[in-house]
C-alpha positions in Angstrom: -24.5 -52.8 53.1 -26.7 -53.5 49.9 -25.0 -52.2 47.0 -27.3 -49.9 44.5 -27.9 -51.6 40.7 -26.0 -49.6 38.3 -28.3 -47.7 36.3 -29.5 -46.4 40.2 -25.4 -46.1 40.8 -24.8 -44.6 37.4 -28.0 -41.9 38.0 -27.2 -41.0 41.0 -23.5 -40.4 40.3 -25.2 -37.6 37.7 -27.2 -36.1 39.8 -24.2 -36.0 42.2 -22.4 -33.6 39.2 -25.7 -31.5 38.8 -25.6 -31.0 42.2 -22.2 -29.4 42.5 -23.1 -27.3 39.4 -25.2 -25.6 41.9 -24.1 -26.1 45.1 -20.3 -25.1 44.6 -20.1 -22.0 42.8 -22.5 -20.8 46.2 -20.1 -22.0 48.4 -16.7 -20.0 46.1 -19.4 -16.9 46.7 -20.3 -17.7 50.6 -17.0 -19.1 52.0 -14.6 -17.4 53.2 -11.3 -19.3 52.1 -12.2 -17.5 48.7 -11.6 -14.1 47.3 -15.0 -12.7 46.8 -15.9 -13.0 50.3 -12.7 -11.3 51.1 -13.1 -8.8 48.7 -16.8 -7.8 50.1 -15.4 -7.1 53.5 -12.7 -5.2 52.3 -14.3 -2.9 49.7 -18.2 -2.8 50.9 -16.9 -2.7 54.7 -13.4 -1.3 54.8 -12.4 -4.5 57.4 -8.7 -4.2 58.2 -5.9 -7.5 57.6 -6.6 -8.6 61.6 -10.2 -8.5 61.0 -9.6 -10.3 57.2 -7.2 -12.9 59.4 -10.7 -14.2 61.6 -12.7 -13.7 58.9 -10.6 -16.5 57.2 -10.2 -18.7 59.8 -13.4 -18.6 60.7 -14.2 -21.4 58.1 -11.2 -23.7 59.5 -12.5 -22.6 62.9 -15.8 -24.0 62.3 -14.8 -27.1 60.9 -12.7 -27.4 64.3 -15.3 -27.1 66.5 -18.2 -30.0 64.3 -16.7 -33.4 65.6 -19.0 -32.9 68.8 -22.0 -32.1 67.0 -21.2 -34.8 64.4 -21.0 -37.2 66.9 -24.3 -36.1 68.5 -26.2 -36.5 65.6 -24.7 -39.7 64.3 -26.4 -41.1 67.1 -30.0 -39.9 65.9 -29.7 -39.0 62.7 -28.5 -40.5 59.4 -26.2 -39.5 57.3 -28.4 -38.4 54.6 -30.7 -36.5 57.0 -27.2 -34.8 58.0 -26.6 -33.2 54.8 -29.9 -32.3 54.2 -30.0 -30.2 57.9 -26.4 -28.8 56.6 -27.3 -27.7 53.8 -30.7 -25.5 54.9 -28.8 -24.1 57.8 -25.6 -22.8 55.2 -28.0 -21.2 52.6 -31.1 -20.1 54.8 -28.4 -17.4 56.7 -27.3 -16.3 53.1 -30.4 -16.0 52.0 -31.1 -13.0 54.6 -28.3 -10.7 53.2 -30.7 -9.4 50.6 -31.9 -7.5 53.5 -27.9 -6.2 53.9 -28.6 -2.5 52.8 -31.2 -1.8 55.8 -29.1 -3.8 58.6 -28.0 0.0 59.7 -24.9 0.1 62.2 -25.2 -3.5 62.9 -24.2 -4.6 59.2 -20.9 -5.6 60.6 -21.9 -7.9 63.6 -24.8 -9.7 61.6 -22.4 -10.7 58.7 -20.1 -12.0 61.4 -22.8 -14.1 62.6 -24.0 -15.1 59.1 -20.8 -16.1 58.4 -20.4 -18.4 61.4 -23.3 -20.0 61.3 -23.6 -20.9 57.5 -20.3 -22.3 57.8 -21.1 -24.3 60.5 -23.5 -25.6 59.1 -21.5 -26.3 56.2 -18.9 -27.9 58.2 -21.3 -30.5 59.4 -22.9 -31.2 55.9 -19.3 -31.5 54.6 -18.1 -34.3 56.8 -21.7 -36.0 56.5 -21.3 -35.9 52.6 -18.2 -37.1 52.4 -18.6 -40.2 53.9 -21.7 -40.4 52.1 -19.7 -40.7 48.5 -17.2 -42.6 50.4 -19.8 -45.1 50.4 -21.3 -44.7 47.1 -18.5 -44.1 44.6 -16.4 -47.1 44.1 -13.1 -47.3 45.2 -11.7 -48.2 41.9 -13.5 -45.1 39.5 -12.9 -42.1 42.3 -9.7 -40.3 40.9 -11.7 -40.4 37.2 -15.5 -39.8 38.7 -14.2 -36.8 41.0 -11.7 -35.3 38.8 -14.6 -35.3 35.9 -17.3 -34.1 38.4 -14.9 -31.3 39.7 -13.9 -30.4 35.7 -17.8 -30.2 35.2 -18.5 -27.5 38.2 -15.7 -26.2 37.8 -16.8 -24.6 34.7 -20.1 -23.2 36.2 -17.7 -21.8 39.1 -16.1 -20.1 36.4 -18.7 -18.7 35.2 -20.6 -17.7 37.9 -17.9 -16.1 40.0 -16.7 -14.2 36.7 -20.6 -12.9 36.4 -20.2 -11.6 40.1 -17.6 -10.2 40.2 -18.4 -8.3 37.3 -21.6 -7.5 38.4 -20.8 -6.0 42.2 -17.7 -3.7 40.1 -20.2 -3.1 37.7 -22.7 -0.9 40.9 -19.1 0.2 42.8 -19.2 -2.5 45.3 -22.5 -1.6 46.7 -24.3 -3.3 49.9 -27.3 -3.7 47.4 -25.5 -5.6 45.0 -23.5 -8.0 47.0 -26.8 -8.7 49.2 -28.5 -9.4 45.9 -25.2 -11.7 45.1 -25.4 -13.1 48.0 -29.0 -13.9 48.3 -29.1 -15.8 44.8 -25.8 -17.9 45.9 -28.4 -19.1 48.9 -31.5 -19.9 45.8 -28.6 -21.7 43.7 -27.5 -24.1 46.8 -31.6 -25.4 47.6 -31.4 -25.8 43.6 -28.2 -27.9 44.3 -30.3 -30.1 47.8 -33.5 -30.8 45.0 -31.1 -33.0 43.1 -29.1 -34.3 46.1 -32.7 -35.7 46.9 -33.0 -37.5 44.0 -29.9 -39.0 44.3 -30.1 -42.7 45.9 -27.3 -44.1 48.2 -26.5 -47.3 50.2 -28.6 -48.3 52.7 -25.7 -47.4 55.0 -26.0 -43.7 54.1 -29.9 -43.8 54.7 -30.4 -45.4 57.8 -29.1 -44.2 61.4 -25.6 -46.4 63.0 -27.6 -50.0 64.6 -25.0 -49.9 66.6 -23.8 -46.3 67.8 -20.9 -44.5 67.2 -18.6 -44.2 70.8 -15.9 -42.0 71.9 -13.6 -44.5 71.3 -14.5 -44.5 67.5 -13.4 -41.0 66.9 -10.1 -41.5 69.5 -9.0 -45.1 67.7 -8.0 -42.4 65.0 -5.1 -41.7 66.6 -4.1 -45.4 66.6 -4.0 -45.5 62.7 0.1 -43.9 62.3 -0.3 -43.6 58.7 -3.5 -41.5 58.6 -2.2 -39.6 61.2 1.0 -38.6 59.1 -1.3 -37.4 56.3 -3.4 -35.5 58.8 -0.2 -33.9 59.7 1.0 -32.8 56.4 -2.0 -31.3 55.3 -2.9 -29.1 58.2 0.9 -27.7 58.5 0.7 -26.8 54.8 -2.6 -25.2 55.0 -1.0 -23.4 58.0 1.6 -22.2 56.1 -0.2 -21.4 52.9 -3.0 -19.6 54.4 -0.5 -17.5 56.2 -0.7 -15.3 53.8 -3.3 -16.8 50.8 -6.0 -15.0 52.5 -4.4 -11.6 51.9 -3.5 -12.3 48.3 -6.8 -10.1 47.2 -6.1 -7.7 49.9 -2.8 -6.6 48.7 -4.0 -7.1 44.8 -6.8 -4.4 45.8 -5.1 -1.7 48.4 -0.9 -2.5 46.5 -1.7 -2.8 43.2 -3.6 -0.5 40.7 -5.9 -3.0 39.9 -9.7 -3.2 40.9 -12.2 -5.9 42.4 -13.2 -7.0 38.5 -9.3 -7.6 37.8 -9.5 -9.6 40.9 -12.1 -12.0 39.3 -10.4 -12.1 36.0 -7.6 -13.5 38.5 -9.1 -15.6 40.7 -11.1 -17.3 37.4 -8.0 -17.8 35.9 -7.4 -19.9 39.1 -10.4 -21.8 38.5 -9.6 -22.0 34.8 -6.2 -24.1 35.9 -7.9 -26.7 37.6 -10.6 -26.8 35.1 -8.2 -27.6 32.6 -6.1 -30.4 34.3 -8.3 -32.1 36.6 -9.4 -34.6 34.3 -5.7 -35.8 34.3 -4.6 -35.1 37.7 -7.8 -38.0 38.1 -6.3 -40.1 35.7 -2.6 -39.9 37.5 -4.2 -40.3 40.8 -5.9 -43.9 39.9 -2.9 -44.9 38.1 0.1 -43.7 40.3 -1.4 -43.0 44.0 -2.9 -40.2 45.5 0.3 -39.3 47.2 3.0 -38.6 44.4 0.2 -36.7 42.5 0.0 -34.7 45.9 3.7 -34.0 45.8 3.7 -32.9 42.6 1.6 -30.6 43.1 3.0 -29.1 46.4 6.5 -28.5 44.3 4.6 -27.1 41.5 2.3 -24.9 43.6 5.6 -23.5 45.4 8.1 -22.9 42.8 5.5 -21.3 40.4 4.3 -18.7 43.4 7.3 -18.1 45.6 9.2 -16.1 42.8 5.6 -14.4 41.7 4.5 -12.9 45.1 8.3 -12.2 45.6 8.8 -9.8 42.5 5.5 -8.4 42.2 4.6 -4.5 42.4 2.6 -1.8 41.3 4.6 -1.8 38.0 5.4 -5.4 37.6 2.2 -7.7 38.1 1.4 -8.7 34.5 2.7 -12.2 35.2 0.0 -12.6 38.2 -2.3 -13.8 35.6 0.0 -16.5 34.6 0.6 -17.7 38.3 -3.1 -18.1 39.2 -3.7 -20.4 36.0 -0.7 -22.7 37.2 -1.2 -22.6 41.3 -4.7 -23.3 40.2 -3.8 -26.4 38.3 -1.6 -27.5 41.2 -4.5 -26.4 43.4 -7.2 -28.6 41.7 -4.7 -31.9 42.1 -4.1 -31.2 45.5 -7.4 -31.3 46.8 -8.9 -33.7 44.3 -6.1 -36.3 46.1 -5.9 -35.1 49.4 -10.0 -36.1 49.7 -9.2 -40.0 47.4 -6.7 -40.2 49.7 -8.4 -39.2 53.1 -11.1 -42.1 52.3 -8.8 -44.7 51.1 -6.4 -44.2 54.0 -9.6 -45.2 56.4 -8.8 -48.2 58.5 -12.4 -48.5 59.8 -16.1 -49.5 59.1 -17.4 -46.4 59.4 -15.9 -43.4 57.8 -17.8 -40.4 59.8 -15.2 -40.4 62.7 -12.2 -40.1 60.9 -13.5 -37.8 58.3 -14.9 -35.7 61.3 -11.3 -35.8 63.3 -9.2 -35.3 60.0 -11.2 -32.3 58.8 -11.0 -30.8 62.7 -7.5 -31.2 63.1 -6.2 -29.8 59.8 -8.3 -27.1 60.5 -7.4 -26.8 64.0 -4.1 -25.6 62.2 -5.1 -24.3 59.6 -6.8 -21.5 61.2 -3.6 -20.5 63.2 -2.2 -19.4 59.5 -4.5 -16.3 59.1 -5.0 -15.3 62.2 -1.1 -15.2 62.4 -0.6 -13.8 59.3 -3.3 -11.3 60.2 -1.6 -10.5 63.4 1.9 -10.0 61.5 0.8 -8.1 58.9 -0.4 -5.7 61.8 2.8 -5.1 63.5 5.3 -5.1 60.5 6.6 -2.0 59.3 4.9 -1.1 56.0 7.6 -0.1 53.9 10.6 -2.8 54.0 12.7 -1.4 51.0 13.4 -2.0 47.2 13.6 -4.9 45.1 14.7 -4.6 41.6 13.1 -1.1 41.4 9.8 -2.4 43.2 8.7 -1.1 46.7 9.4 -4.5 49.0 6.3 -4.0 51.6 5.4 -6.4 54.7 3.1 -8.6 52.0 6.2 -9.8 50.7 8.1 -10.8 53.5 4.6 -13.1 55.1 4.4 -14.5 51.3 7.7 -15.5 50.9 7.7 -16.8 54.5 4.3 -18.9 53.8 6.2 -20.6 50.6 8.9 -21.4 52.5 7.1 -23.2 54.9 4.9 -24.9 52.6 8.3 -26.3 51.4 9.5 -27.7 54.4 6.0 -29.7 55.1 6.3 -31.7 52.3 9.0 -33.8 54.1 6.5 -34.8 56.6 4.3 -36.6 53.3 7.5 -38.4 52.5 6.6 -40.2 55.7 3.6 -41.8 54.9 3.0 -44.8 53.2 0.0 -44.9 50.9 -1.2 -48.8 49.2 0.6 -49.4 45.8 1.6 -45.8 45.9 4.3 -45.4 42.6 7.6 -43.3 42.8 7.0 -40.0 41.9 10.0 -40.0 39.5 7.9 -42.1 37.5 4.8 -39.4 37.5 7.1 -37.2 36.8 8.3 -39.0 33.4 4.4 -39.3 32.6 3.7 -35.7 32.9 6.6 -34.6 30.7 4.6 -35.8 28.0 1.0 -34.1 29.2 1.1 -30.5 27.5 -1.8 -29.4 30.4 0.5 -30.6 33.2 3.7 -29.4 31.8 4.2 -25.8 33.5 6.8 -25.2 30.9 4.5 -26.0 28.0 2.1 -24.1 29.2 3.5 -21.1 30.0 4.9 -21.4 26.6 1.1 -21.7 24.9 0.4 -18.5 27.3 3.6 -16.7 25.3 2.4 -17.6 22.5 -1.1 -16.5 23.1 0.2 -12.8 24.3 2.8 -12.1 22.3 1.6 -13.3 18.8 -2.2 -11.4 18.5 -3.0 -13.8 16.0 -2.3 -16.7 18.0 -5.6 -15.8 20.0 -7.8 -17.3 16.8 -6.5 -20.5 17.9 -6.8 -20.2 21.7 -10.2 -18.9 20.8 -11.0 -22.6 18.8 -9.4 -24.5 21.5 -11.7 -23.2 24.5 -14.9 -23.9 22.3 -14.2 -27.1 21.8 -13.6 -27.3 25.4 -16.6 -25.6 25.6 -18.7 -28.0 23.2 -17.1 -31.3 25.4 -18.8 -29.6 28.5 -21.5 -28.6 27.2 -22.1 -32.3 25.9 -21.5 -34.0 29.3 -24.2 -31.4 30.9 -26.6 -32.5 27.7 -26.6 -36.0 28.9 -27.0 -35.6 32.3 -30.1 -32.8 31.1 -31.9 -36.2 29.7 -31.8 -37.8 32.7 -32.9 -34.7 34.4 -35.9 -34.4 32.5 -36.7 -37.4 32.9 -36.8 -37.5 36.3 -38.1 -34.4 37.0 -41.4 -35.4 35.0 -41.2 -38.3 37.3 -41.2 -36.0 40.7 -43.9 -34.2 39.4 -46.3 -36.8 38.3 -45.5 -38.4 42.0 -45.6 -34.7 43.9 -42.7 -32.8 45.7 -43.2 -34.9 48.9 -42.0 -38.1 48.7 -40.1 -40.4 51.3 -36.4 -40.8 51.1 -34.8 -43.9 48.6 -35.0 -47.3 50.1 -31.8 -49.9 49.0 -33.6 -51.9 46.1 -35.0 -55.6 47.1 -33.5 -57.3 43.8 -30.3 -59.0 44.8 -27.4 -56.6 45.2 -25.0 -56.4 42.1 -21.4 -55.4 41.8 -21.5 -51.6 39.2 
């Protein structure tokens, strides 16, 4: 493998963050793990919870079902010619639902297609890419790159999801508007594969296998115990959690006297969480292991929504907005470690087949949770009885349930053994002293925030200068854009993809 120079390492790493500015806050309008999806078929189509139980699986399902197509195309393709196909075959199908208002009776069975299809396509480009910054990002600057990469898009998530979901409650949920909503996620995502382009990666990441891929690749998996332990935890605990996570937004929209737009308030405040503490949970993960940040985060995740989704009602759901900031936070550190840890837990040379098998095997079981909880939700009485002067209705008893469950499959990460892991007693210690990852701190700043009005001048200075910090990092990687972008014109649109440089490799 010839390593890129690192200004080409250092550029492309940028372009890798302007990318995701575009790219993901498509994919938190498109997918349908998230709300707004969720909330489209349930207000613009009036689905039921067994049809909002496949409609969330169907993204685990997908995912599932690529390790045969992955393997077909590793053995033609590269993996930079992967992405590129995923990534035209996700927004192209999106880009159609403009025409959403005039698909008549059929409205219903075309979106199911769209939907299976652009995440398909997805799937594929997902495994492709992530081997692909498996290769370029270095081991030892992940958990920082990542967690500053996912701080950076995070905020234009944010902001774009907020926008929408204004915008659709704005014109009552109308097919117009979401196609329109829709349609513009699809133009943001080819913004997002123009700067993927200009990104340059390994010669690995270029070039199709010399040697290919066998089925013995993707089945010596199986051999590695450790990964295999990890695989195990986090597709039980995304069964259990999307037991009932995907009908979090339908009970806040048919339970609770609260509206799509309060929905986004919600689900940004989610985003807002991770935006917040993901710089850190990077730092922890380089400095402490992947693994006790991962635990962390389970327990926080758990004992922050158990007791939320347990007491809430129609009178009693102020505190919602509280429990989205912090299962966001935990949120953000999960995910940000699971992926640091998926790579570094690869035994092999080449990371497509065990990125294709983990991703289809967590999913494998993760899509068992809605459908399940779909199917439960269903046949459950609706009316269970009181709790503390609340109505206690069949939401309650399938969120409780999922907590609980998502409990018990932590013992199963106690199992594995990641390299110069740390105790997590000693995380623990650390975060005491980190007022972002200190729930009780933080729900104190919140107090403070909502109970003394004047407090808010200060909230208000904090999130600028937040503001100002991102808007700084996006500045700097604007110079390089420009620069560049003068270059791809002077040189025309068409160009061939990156060759590995001919100077002598250096270490970034």
């Amino acid at each position: 493998m010839h390593a890129l120079r690192k200004r080409d390492l250092l550029l492309s790493l940028k372009f890798g963050t302007v990318e995701a500015c575009f790219s993901v806050p498509m994919l938190n309008l498109t997918l349908t793990q998230f709300p707004f999806v969720v909330a489209f078929a349930v207000t613009a189509l009036g689905w039921k919870a067994g049809a909002i139980g496949w409609l969330a699986a169907a993204h685990h399902l997908c995912n599932a079902a690529q390790p045969p197509l992955m393997w077909l195309l590793r053995r033609q393709w590269s993996l930079h010619r992967i992405i590129v196909l995923g990534f035209l075959i996700n927004l192209l199908p999106w880009a159609l639902m403009g025409f959403l208002p005039w698909m008549g009776t059929s409205r219903d069975l075309i979106f199911a297609v769209v939907v299976v299809v652009a995440t398909l396509g997805n799937s594929v480009c997902g495994v492709a890419w992530s081997a692909a910054m498996g290769e370029l990002v270095p081991l030892h600057i992940r958990g920082r790159y990542f967690g500053r990469r996912n701080m950076i898009f995070g905020f234009w998530t944010l902001v774009v999801v907020l926008a929408a979901g204004f915008i659709a409650d704005r014109y009552d949920n109308s097919l117009e508007v979401f196609g329109i909503l829709f349609a513009l996620s699809a133009a943001m995502r080819l913004v997002g594969l123009f700067f993927l382009l200009r990104m340059k990666f390994p010669a690995s990441v270029l070039h199709p296998l010399e040697q290919r891929e066998k089925l013995s690749d993707y089945l010596n998996v199986f051999q590695a115990k450790h990964y295999l332990y990890l695989l195990a935890f986090v597709g039980i605990w995304g069964f259990a959690l999307n037991l009932a996570q995907p009908f979090y937004s339908v009970y806040v929209l048919r339970e609770l006297p609260l509206t799509i737009r309060d929905l986004t308030i919600l689900t940004s405040l989610l985003s807002l969480g991770g935006l917040l503490t993901l710089p850190s949970w990077g730092i922890l993960g380089d400095r402490f292991g992947s693994k006790p940040v991962m635990m962390a985060c389970s327990f926080l995740w758990v004992f922050v929504a158990l007791p939320s989704w347990l007491l809430v009602g129609p009178d009693r759901h102020g505190f919602l907005y509280v429990t989205y900031f912090l299962t966001g936070a935990a949120t953000a550190g999960f995910q940000l470690c699971q992926f640091n840890l998926m790579v570094k837990m690869i035994p092999a040379r080449t990371k497509a087949p065990y990125i294709s098998v983990f991703l289809a095997g967590i999913s494998l079981m993760t899509a068992a949770g809605p459908l399940l909880g779909g199917q439960l939700l269903t046949a459950l009485p609706h009316d269970v009885g009181t709790l503390l002067g609340e109505p206690l209705v069949r939401f309650h008893l399938v969120f409780v349930g999922s907590m609980v469950l998502c409990l018990l499959s932590t013992h199963i990460l106690h199992q594995m053994q990641e390299p110069a892991e740390r105790p997590l007693s000693e995380l623990v210690r650390v975060m005491r002293h980190m007022r972002e990852l200190n729930p009780i701190l933080g729900l104190a700043a919140i107090a403070e925030t909502v109970f003394t009005p004047r407090r808010l001048t200060v909230f208000a200075e904090r999130s600028l200068r937040s503001l100002r910090r991102q808007t700084g990092d996006l500045a700097e990687v604007g110079e390089e854009l420009a620069e560049a972008g003068l270059g791809a014109i002077k040189r025309g649109l068409r160009r061939t993809p990156p060759r590995p440089s001919d100077e002598p490799p250096s270490k970034p």
